[in-house]
C-alpha positions as CSV (number, residue, x, y, z in Angstrom):
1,X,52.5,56.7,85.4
2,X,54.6,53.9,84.2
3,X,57.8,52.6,85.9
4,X,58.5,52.5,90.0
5,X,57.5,55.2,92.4
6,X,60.6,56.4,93.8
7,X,60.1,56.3,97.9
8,X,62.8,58.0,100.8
9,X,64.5,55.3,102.7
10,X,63.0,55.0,106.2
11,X,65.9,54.3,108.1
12,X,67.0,50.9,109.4
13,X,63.6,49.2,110.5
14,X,65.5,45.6,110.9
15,X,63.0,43.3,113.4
16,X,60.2,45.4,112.8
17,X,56.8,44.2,111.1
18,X,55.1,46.3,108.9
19,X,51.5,45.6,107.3
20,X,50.8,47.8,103.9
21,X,47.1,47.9,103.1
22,X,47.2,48.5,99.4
23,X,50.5,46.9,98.7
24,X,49.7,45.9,95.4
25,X,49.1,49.2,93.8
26,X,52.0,51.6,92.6
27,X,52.0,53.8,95.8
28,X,51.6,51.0,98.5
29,X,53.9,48.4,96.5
30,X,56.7,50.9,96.1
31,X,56.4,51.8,100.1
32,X,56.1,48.1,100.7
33,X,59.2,48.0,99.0
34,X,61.1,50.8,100.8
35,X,60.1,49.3,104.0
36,X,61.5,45.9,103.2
37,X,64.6,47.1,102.4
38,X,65.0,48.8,105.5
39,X,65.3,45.5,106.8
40,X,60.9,45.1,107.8
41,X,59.3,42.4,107.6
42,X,56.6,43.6,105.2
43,X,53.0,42.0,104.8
44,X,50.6,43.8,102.1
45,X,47.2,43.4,102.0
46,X,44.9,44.1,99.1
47,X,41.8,42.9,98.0
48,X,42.9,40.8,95.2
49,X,44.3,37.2,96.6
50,X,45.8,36.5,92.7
51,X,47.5,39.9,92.3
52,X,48.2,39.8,96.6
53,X,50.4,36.7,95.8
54,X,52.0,37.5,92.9
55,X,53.0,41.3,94.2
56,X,54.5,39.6,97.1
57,X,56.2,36.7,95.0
58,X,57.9,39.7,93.0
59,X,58.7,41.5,95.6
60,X,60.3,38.4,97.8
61,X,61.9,37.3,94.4
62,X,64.2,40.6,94.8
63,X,65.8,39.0,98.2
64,X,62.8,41.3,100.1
65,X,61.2,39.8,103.1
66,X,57.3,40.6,102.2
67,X,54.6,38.4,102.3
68,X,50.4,38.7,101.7
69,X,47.1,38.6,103.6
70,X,44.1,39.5,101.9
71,X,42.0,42.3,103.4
72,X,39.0,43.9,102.5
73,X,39.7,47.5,104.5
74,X,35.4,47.5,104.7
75,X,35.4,44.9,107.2
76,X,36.3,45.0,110.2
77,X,36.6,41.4,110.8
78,X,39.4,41.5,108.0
79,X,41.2,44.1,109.7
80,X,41.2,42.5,112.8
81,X,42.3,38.5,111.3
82,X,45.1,40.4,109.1
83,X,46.4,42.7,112.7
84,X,46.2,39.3,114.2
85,X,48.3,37.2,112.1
86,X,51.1,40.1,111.5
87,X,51.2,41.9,114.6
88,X,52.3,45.0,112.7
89,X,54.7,47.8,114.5
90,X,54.4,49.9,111.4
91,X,50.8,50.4,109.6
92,X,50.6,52.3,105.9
93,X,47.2,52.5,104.9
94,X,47.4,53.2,101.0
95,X,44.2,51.3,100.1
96,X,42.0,53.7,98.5
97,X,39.8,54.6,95.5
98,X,39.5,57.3,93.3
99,X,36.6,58.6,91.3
100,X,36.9,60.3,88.3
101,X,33.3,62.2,88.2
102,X,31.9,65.2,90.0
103,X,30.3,64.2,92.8
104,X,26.9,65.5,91.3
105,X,27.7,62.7,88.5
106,X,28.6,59.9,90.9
107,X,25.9,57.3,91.7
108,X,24.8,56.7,95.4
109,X,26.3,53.0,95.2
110,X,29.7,54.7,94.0
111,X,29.7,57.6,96.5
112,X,29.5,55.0,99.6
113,X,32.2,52.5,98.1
114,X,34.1,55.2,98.1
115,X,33.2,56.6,101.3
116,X,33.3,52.6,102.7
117,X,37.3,52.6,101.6
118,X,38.9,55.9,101.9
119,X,36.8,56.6,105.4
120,X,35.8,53.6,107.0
121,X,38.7,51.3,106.3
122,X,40.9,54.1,107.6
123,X,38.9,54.2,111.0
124,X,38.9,50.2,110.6
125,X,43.2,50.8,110.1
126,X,43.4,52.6,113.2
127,X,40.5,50.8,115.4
128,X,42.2,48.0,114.9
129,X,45.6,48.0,115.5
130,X,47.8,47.6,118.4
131,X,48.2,50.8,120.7
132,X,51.1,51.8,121.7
């Protein structure tokens, strides 16, 4: 898919903080996105500190108020540093992987990252962060 995802408006969201695990891939970026328009004060987090950066340079270089922390949705210690520092209101969990392969193809080591990121970091995601 080439070009941007187009995402619904939320609403107005001004003074709220929003953390977007995944922001740097088509799906979380463009949600990023939407948020920040809305008027929230995004953060995504991804894996990748290089790509983190520059998603949220591009982003902010659109007048967008979104910054990065890098997270690695396995651990839970990552989850709970980047909670910390944002203090999100709002919490989109887009991080995830895809595998291509039957599962009767797929390699043990494949079948648990993929069960560590779409599973556990969502548990992580919601273990995590605030309650209201």
């Amino acid at each position: 898919m080439s070009g941007p995802i187009p995402i619904a408006p939320p609403g107005d969201l001004t003074g709220r903080r929003a953390l977007v695990s995944g922001g740097v891939g088509g799906l979380g970026r463009a949600i990023a996105a939407a948020l920040a328009r809305a008027g929230a004060q995004v953060t995504i987090a991804d894996l990748s500190a290089q790509a983190g950066a520059q998603a949220a340079e591009s982003l902010g270089g659109q007048g967008l108020d979104v910054g990065f922390h890098p997270l690695d949705v396995t651990r839970a210690a990552d989850w709970q540093a980047a909670v910390s520092a944002t203090r999100p209101q709002i919490l989109v969990n887009c991080a995830g992987l895809a595998e291509r392969r039957g599962i009767l193809d797929c390699d043990l080591d494949s079948l648990q990252r993929l069960f560590a990121v779409n599973v556990t970091g969502s548990c992580w995601a919601c273990a995590r962060s605030p309650r209201r």
